[in-house]
N, C-alpha and C positions, 0 to 999 in steps of 0.2 A: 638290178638283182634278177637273176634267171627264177622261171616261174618256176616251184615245186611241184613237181609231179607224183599225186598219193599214190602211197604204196597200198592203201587199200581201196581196192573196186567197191563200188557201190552196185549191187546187187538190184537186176531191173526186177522188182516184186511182179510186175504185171503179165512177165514171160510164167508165171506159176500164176496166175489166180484163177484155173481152176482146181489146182493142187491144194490152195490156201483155204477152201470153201469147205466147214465142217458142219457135216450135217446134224441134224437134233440125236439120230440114232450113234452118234460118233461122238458124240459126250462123254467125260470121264465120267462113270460111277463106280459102286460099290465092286458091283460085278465083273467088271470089263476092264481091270485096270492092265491085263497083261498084253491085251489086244488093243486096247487104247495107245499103251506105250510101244508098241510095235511099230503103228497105225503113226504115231510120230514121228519115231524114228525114221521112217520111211519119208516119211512129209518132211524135215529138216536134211537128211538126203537128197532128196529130189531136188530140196530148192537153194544145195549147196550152203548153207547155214549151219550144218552142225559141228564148228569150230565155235563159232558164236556160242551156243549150248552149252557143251561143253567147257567153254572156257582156254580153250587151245588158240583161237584167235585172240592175241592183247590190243586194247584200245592203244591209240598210237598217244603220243605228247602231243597236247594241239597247239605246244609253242612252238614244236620242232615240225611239226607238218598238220597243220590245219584242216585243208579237205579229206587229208588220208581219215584223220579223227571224228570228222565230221562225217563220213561216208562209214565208219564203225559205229558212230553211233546210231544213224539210220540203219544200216542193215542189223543191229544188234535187237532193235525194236521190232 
């Protein structure tokens, strides 16, 4: 059997962690929710994740392709 090749990339988190780093002033609260959500959006841009987000990226079948599934489910978290 030829080995399967995922169709989805696993995403190197470590290439972004200084983008991942949220500081105490970068908290959601009461006040800040428009600038928080910006301040996301941005950070899930940046680290090529907002298909995951949103939901536009589908988990794969992990019958039909195992790593692709297993690489969605890490870059999903």
């Amino acid at each position: 059997m030829d080995d399967v090749v995922p169709t989805v990339d696993l995403i190197r988190t470590k290439e972004y962690s200084n983008i991942s780093k949220i500081t105490d002033r970068d908290h959601l609260t009461d006040e800040n929710w428009h600038k928080w959500k910006d301040h996301m959006k941005q950070v899930f841009n940046n680290c090529n994740i907002s298909g995951y987000v949103t939901g536009m990226v589908k988990r794969l079948n992990k019958d039909n392709n195992i790593a692709g599934a297993c690489n969605w489910d890490k870059n999903d978290s």
